[in-house]
PDB file of N, CA, C and O in Angstrom:
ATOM      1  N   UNK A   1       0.840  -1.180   0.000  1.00  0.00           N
ATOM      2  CA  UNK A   1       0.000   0.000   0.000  1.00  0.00           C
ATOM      3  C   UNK A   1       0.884   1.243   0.000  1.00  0.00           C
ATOM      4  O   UNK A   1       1.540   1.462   1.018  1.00  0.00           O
ATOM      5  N   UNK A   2       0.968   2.045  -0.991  1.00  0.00           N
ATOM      6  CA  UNK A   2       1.458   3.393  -1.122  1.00  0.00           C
ATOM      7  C   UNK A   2       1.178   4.428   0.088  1.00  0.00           C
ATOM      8  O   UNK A   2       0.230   4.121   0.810  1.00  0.00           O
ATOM      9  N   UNK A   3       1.686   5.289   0.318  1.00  0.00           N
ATOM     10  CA  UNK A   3       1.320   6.039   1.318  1.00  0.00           C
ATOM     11  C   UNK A   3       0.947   7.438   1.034  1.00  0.00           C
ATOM     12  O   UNK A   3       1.696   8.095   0.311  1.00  0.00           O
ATOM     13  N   UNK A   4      -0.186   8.001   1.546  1.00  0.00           N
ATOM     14  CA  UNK A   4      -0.844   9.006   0.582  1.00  0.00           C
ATOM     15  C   UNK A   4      -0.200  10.140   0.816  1.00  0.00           C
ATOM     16  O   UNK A   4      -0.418  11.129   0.116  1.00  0.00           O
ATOM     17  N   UNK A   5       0.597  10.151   1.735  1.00  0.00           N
ATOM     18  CA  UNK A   5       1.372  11.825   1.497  1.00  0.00           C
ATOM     19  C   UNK A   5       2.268  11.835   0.275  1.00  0.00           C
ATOM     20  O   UNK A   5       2.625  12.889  -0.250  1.00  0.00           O
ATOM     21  N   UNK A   6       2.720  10.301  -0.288  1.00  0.00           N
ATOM     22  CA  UNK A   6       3.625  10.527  -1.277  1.00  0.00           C
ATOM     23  C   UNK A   6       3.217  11.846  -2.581  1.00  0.00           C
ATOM     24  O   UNK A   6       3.966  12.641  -3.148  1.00  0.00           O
ATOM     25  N   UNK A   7       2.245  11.701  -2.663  1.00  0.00           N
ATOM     26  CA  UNK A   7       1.960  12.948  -4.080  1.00  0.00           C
ATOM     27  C   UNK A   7       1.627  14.318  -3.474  1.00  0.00           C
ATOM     28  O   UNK A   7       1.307  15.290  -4.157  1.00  0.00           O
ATOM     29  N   UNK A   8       1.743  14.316  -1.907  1.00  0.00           N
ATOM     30  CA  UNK A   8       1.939  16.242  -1.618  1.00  0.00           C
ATOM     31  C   UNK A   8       2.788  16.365  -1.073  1.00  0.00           C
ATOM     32  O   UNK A   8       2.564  16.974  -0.027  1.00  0.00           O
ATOM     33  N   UNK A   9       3.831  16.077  -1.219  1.00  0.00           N
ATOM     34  CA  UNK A   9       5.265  16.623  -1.271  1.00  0.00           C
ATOM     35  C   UNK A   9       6.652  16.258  -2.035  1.00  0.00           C
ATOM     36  O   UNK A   9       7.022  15.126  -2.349  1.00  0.00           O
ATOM     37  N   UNK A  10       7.202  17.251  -2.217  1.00  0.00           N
ATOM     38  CA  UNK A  10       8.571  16.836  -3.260  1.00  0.00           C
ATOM     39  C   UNK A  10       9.386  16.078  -2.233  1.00  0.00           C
ATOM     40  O   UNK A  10      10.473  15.721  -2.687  1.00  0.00           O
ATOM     41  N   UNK A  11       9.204  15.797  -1.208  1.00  0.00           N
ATOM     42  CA  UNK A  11      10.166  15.456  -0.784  1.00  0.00           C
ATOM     43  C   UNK A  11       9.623  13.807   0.145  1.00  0.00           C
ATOM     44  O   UNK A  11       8.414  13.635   0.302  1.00  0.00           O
ATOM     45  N   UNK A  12      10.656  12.697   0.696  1.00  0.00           N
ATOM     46  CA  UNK A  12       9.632  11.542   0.667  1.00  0.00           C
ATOM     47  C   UNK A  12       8.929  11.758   2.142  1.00  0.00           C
ATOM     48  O   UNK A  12       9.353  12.568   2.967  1.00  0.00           O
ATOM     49  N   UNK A  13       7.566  10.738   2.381  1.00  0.00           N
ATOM     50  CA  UNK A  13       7.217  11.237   3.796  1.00  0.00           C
ATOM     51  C   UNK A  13       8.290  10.284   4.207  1.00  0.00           C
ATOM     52  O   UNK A  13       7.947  10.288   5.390  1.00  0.00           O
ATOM     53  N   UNK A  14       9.472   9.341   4.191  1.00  0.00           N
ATOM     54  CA  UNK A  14      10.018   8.948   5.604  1.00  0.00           C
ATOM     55  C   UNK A  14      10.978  10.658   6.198  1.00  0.00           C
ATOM     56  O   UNK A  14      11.471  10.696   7.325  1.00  0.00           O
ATOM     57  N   UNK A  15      11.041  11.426   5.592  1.00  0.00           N
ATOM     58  CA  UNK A  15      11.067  12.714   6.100  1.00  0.00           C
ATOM     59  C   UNK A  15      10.035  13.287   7.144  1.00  0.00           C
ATOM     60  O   UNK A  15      10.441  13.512   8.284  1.00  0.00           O
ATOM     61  N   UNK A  16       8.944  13.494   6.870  1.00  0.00           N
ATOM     62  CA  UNK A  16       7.789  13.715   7.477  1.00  0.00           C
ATOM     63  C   UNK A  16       7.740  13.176   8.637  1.00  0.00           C
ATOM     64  O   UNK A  16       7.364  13.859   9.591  1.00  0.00           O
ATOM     65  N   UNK A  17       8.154  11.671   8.824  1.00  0.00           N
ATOM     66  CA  UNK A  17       7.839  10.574  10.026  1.00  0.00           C
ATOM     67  C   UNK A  17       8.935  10.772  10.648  1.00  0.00           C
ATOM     68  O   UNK A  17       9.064  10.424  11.822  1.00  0.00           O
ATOM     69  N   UNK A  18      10.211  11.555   9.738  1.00  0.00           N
ATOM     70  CA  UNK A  18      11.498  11.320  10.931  1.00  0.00           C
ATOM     71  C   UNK A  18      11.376  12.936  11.817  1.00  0.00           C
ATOM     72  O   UNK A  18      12.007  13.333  12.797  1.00  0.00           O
ATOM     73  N   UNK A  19      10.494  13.484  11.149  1.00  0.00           N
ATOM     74  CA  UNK A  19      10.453  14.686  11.338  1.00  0.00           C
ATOM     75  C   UNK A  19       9.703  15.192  12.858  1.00  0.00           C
ATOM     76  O   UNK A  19      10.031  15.927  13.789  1.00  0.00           O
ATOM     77  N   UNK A  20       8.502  14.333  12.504  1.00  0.00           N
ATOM     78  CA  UNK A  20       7.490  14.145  13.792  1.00  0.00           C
ATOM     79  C   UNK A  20       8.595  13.275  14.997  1.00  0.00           C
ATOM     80  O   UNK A  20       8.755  13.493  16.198  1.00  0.00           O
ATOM     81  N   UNK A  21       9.007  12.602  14.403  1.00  0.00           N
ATOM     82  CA  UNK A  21       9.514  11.186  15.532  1.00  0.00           C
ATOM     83  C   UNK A  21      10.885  12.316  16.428  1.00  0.00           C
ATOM     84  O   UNK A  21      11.033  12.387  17.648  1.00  0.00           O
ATOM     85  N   UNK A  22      11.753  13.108  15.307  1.00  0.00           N
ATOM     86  CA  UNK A  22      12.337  13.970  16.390  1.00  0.00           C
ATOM     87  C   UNK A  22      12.095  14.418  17.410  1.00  0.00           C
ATOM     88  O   UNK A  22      12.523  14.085  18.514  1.00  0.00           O
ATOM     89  N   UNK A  23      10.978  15.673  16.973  1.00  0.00           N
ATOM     90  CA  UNK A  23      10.418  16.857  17.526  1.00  0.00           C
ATOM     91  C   UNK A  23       9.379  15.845  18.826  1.00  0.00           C
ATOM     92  O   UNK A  23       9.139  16.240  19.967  1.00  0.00           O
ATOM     93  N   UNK A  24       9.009  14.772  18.341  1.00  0.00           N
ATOM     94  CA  UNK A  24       8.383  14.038  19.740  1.00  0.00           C
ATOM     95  C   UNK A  24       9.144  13.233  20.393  1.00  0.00           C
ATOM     96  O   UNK A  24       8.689  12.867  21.476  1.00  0.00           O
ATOM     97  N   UNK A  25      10.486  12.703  19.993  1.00  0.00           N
ATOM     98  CA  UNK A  25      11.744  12.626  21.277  1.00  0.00           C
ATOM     99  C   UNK A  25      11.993  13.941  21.592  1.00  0.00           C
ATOM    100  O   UNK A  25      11.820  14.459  22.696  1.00  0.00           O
ATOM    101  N   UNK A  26      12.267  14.289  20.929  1.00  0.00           N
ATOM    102  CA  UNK A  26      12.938  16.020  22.117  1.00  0.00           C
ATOM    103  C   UNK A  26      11.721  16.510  23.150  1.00  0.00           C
ATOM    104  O   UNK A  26      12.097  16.986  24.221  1.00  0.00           O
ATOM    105  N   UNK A  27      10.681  16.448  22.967  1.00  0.00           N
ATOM    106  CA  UNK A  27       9.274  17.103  23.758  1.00  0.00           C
ATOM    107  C   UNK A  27       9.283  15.886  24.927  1.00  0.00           C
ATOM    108  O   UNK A  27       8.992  16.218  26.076  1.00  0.00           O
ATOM    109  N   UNK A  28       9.559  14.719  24.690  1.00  0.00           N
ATOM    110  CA  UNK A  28       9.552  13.574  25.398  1.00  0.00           C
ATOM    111  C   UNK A  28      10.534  13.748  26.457  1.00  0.00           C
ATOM    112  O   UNK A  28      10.254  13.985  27.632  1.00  0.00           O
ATOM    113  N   UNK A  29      11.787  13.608  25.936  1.00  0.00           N
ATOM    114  CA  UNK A  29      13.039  13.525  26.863  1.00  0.00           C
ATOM    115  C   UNK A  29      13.033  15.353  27.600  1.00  0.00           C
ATOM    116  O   UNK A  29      14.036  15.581  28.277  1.00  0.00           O
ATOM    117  N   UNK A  30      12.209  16.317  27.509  1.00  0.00           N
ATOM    118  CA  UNK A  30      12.630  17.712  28.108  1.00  0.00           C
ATOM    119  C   UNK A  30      11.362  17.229  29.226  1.00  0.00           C
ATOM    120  O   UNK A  30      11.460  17.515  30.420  1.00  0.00           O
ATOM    121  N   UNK A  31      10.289  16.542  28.729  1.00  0.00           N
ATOM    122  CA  UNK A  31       9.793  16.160  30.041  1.00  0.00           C
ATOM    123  C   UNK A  31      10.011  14.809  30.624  1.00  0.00           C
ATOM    124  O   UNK A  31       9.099  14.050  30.949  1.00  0.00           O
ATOM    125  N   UNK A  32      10.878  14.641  30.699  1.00  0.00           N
ATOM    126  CA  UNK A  32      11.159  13.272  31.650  1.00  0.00           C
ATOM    127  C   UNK A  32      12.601  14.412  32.338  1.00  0.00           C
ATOM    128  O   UNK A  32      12.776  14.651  33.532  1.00  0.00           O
ATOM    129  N   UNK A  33      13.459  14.947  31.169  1.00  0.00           N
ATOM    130  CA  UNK A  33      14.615  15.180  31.939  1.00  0.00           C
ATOM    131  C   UNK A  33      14.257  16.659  33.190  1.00  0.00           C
ATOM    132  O   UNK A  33      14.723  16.824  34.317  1.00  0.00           O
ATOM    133  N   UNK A  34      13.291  17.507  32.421  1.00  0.00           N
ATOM    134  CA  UNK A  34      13.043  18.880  32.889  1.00  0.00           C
ATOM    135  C   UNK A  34      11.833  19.408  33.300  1.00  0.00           C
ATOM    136  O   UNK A  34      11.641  20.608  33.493  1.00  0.00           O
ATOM    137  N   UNK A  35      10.968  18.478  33.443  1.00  0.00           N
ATOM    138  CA  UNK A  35       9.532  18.653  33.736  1.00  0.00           C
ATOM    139  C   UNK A  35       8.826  20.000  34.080  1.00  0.00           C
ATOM    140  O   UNK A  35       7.601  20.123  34.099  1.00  0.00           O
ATOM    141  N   UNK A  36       9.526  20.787  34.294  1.00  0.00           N
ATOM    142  CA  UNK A  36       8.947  22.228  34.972  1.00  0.00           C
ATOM    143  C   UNK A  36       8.975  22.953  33.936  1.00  0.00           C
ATOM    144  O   UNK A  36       8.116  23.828  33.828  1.00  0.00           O
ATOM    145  N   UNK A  37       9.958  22.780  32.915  1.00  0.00           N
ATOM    146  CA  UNK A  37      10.164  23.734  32.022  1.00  0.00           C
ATOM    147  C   UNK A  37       9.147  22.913  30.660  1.00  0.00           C
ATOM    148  O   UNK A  37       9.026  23.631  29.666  1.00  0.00           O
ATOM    149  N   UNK A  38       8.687  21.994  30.605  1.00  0.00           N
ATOM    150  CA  UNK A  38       7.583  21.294  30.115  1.00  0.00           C
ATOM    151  C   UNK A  38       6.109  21.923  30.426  1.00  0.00           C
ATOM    152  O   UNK A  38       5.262  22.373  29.654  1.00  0.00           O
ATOM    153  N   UNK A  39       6.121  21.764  32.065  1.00  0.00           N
ATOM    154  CA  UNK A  39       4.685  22.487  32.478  1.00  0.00           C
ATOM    155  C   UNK A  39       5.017  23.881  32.092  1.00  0.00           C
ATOM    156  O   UNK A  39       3.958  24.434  31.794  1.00  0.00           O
ATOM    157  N   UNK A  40       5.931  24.619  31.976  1.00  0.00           N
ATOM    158  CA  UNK A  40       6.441  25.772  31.745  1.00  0.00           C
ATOM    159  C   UNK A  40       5.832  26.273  30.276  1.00  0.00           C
ATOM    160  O   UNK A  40       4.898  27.029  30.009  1.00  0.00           O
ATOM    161  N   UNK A  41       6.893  25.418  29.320  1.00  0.00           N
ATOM    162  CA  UNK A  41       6.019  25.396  27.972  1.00  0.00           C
ATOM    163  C   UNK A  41       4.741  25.620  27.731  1.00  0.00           C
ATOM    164  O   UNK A  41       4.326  26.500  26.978  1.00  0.00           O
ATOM    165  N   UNK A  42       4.020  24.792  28.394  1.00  0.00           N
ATOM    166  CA  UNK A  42       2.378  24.400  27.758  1.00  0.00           C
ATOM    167  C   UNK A  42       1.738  25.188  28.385  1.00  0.00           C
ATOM    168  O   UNK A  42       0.568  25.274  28.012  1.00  0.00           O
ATOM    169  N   UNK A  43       2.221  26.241  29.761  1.00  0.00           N
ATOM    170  CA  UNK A  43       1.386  27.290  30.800  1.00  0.00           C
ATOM    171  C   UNK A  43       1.585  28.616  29.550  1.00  0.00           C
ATOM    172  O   UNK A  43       0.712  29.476  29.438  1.00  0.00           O
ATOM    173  N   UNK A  44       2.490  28.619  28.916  1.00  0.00           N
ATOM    174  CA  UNK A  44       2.762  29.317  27.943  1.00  0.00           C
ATOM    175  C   UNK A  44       1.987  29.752  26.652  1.00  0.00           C
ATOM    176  O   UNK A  44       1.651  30.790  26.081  1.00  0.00           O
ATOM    177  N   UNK A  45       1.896  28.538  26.518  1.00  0.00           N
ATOM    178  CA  UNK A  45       0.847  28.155  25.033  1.00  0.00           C
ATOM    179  C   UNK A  45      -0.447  28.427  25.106  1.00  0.00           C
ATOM    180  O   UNK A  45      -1.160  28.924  24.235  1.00  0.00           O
ATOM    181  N   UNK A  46      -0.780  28.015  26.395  1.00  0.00           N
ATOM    182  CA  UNK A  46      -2.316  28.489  26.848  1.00  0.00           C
ATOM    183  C   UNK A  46      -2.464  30.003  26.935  1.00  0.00           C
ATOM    184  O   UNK A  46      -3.431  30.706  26.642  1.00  0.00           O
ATOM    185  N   UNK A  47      -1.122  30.366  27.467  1.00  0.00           N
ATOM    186  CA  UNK A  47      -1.335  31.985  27.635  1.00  0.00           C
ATOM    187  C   UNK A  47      -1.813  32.910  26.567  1.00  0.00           C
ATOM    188  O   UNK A  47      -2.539  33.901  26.645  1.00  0.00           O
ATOM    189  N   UNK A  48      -1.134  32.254  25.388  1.00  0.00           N
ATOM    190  CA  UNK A  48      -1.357  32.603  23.710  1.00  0.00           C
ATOM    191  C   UNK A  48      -2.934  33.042  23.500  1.00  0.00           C
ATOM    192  O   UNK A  48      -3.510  34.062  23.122  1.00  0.00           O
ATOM    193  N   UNK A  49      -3.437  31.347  24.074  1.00  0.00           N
ATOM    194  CA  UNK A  49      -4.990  31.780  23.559  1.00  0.00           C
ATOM    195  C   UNK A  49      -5.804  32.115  24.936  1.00  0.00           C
ATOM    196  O   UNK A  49      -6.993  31.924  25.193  1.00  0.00           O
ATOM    197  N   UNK A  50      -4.779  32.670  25.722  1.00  0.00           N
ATOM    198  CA  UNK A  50      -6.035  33.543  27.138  1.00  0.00           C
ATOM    199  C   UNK A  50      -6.422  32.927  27.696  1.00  0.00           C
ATOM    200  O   UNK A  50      -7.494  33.255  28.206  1.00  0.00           O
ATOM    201  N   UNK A  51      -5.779  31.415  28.058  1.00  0.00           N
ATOM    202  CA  UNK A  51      -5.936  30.499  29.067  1.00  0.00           C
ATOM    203  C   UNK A  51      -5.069  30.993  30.092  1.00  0.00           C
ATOM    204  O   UNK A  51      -4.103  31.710  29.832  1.00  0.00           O
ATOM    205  N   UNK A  52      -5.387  30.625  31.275  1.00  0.00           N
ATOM    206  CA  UNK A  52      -4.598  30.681  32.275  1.00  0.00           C
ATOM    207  C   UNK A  52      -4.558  28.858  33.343  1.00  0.00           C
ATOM    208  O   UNK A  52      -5.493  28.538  34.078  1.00  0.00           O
ATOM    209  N   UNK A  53      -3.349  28.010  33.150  1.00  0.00           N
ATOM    210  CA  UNK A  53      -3.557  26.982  33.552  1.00  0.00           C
ATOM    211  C   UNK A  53      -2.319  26.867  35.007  1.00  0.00           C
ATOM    212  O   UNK A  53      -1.176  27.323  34.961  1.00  0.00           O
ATOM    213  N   UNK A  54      -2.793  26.314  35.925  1.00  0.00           N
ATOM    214  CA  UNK A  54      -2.021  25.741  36.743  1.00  0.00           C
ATOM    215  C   UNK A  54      -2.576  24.575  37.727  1.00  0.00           C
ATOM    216  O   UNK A  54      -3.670  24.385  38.258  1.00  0.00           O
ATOM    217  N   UNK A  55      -1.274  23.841  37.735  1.00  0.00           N
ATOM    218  CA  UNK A  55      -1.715  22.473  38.522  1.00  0.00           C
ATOM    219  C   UNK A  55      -2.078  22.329  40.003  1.00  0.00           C
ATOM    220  O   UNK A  55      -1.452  22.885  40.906  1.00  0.00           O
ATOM    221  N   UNK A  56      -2.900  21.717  40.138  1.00  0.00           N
ATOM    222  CA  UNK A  56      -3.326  22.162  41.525  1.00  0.00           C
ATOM    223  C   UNK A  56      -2.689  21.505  42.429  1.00  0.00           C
ATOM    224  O   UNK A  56      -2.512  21.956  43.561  1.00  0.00           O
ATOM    225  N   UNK A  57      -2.304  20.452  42.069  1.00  0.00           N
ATOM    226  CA  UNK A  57      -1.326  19.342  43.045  1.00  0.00           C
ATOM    227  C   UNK A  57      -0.034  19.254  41.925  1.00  0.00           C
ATOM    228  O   UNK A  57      -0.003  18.617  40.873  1.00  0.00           O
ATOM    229  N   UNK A  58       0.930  20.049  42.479  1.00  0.00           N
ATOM    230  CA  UNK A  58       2.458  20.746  41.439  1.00  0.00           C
ATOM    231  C   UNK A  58       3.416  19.374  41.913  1.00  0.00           C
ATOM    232  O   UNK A  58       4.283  19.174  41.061  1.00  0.00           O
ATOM    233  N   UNK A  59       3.462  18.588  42.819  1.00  0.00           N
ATOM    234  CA  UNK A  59       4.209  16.831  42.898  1.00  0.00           C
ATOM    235  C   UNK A  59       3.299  16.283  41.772  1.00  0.00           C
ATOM    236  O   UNK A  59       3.874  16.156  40.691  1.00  0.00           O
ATOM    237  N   UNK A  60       2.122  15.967  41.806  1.00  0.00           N
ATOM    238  CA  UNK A  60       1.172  15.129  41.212  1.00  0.00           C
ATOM    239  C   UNK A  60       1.938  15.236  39.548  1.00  0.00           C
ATOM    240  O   UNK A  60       2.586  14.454  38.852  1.00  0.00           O
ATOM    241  N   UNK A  61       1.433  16.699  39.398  1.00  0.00           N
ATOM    242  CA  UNK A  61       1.692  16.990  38.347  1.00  0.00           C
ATOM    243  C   UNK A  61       3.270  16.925  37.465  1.00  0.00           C
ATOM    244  O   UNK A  61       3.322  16.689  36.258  1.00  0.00           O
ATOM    245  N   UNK A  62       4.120  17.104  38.064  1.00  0.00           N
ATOM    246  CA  UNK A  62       5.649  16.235  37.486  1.00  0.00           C
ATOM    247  C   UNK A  62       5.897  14.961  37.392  1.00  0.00           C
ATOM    248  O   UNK A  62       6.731  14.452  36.644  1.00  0.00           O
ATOM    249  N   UNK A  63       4.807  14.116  38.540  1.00  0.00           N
ATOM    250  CA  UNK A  63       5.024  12.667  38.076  1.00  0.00           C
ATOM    251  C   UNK A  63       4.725  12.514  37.360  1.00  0.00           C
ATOM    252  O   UNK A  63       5.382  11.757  36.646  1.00  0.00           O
ATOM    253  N   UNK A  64       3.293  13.140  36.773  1.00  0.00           N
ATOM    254  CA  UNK A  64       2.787  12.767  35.554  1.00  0.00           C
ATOM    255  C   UNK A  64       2.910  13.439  34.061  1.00  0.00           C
ATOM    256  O   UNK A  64       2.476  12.956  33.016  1.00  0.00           O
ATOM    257  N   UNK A  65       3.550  14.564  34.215  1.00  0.00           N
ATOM    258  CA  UNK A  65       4.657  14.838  33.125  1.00  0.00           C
ATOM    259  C   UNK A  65       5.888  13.839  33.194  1.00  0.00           C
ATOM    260  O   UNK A  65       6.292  13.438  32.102  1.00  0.00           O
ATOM    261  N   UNK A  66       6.311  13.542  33.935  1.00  0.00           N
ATOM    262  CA  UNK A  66       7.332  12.654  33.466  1.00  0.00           C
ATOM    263  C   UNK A  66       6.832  11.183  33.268  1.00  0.00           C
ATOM    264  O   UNK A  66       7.688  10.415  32.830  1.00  0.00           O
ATOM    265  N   UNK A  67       5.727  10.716  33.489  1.00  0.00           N
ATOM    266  CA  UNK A  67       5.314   9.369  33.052  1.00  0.00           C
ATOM    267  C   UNK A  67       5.330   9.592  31.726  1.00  0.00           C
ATOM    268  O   UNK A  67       6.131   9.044  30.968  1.00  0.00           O
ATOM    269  N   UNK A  68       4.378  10.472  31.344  1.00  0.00           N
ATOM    270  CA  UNK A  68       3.883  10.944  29.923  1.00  0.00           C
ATOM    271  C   UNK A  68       4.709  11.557  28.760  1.00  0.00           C
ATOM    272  O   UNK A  68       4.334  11.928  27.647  1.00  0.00           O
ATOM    273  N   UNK A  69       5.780  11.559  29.259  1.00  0.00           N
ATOM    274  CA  UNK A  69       7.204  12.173  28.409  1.00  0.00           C
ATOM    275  C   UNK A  69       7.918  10.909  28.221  1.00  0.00           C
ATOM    276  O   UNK A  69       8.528  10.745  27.164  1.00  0.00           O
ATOM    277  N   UNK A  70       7.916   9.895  29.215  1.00  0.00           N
ATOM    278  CA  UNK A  70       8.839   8.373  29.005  1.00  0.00           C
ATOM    279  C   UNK A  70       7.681   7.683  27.984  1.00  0.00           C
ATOM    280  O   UNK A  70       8.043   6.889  27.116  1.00  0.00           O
ATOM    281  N   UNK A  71       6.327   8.032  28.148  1.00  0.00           N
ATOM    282  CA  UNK A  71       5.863   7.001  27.203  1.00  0.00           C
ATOM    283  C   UNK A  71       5.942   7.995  25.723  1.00  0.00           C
ATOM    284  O   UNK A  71       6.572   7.463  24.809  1.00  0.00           O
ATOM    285  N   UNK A  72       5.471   9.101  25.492  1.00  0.00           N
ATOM    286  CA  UNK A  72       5.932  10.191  24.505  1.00  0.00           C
ATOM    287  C   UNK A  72       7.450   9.675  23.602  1.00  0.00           C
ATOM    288  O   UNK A  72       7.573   9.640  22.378  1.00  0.00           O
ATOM    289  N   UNK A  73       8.337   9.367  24.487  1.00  0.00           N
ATOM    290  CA  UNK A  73       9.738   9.356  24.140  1.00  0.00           C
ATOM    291  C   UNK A  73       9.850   7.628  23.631  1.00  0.00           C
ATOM    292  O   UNK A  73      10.729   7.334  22.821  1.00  0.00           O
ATOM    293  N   UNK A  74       8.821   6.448  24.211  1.00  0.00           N
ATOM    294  CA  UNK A  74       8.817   5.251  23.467  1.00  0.00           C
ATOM    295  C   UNK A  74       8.144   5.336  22.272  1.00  0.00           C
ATOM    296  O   UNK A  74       8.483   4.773  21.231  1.00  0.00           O
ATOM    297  N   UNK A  75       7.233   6.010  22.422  1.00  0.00           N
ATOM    298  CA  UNK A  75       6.520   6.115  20.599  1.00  0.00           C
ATOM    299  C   UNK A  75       7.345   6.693  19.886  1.00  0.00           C
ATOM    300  O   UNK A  75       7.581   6.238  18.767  1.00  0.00           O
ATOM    301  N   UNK A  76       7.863   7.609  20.259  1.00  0.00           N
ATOM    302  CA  UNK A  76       8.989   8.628  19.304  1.00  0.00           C
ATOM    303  C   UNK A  76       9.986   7.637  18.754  1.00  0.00           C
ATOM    304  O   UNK A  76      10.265   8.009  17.615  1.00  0.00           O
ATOM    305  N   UNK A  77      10.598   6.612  19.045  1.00  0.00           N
ATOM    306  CA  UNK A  77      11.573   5.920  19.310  1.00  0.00           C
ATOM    307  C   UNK A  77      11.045   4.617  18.313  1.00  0.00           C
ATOM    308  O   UNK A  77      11.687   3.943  17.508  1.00  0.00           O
ATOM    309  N   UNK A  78       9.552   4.555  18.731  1.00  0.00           N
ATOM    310  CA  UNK A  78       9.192   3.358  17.564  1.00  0.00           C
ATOM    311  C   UNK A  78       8.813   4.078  16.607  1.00  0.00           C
ATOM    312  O   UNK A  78       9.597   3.778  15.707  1.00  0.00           O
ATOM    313  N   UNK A  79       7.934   5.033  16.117  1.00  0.00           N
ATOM    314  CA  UNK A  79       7.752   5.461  15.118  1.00  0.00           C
ATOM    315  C   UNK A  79       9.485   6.003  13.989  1.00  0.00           C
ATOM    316  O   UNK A  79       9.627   6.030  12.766  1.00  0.00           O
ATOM    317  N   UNK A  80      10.250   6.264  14.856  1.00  0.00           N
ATOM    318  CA  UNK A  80      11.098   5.927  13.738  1.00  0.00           C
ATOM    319  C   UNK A  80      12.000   4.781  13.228  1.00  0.00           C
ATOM    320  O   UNK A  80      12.793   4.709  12.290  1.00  0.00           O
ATOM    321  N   UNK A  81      11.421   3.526  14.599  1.00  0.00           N
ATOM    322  CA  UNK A  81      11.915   2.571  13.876  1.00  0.00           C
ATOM    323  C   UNK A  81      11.450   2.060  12.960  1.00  0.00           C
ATOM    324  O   UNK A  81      12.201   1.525  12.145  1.00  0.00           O
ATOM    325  N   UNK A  82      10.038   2.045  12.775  1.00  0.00           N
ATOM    326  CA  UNK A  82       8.777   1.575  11.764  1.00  0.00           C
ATOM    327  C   UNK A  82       9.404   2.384  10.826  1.00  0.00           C
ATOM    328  O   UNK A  82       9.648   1.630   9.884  1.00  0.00           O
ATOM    329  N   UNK A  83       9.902   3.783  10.491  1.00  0.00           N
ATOM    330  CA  UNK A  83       9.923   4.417   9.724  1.00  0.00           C
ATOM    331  C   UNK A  83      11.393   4.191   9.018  1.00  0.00           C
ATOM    332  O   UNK A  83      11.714   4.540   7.882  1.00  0.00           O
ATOM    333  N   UNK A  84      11.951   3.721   9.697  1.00  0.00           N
ATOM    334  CA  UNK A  84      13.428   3.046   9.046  1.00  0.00           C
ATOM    335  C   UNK A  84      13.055   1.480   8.585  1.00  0.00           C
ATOM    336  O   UNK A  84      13.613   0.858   7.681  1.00  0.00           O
ATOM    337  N   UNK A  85      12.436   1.209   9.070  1.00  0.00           N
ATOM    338  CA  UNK A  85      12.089  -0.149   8.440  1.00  0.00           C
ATOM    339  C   UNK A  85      11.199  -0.226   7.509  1.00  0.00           C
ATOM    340  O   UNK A  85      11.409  -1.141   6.712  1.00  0.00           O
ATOM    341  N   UNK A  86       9.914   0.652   7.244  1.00  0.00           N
ATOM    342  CA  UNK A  86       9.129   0.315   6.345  1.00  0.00           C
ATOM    343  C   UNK A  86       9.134   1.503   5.063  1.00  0.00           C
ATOM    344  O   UNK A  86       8.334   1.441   4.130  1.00  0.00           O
ATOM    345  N   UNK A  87      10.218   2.624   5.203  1.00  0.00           N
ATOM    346  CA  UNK A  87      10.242   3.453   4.195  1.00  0.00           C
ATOM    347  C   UNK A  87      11.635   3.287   3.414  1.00  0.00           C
ATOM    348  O   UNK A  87      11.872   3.977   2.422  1.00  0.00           O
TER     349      UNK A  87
END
């Protein structure tokens, strides 16, 4: 089965997949390694659109940025192995 991004872009998607698979190890490993500056990030992003977010239980909340960054950082990790293997 062909893969349908092949005809909208000049360039191939195992680009595309290595592209995503980076940018979601690096987002992965800054929250497992840096977690504050993770919740940091995303308190940020919300600010953009006039959210205002904070965690109400700030322990709770780093464990579970860093759970969610180790599993973030295993998909990252398989998606480019799939992507070395099947492109």
């Amino acid at each position: 089965m062909q893969c349908p991004l092949s005809g909208c872009f000049f360039f191939s998607p195992s680009v595309i997949f290595f592209i995503v698979a980076a940018l979601s190890l690096g987002l992965g490993l800054l929250s497992i390694l840096k977690p504050e500056r993770s919740i940091l990030l995303y308190q940020k992003i919300m600010k953009y659109f006039n959210w205002k977010v904070e965690p109400i239980d700030p322990a709770r909340e780093l464990r579970g940025t860093r759970t969610l960054g180790g599993w973030l950082t295993v998909l990252a990790v398989l998606l480019g192995m799939v992507t070395l293997l099947k492109f």
